[in-house]
C-alpha positions, 0 to 999 in steps of 0.5 A, spaced: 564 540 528 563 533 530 560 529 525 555 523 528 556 516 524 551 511 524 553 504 527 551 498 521 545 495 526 541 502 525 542 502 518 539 496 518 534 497 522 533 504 518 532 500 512 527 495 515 523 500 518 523 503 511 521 495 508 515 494 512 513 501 511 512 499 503 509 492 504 504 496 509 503 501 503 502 496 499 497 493 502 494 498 503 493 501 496 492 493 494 485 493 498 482 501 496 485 497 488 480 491 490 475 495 494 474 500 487 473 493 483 469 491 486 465 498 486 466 497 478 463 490 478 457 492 482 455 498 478 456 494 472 452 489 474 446 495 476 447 497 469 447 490 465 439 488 470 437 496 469 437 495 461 435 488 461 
């Protein structure tokens, strides 16, 4: 059985691939944690008006 080796540039390239796919996933979950804030901040603020 022959043993496949992975040159030092495809590492690389794997690792970089996997880096962006963070910093996308990160982006992503920072905009739903802003977008749920914001939710947050404007039912509080419905609550503050109605019991007025």
């Amino acid at each position: 059985m022959e043993v496949i080796e992975m040159k030092e540039y495809q590492h690389l390239i794997g690792k970089i691939i996997v880096a962006v796919a963070i910093i996308v996933a990160a982006i992503i979950i920072a905009q739903a944690i802003g977008g749920a804030g914001e939710s947050i901040r404007s039912g509080l603020l419905q609550l503050g008006d109605a019991l007025r």
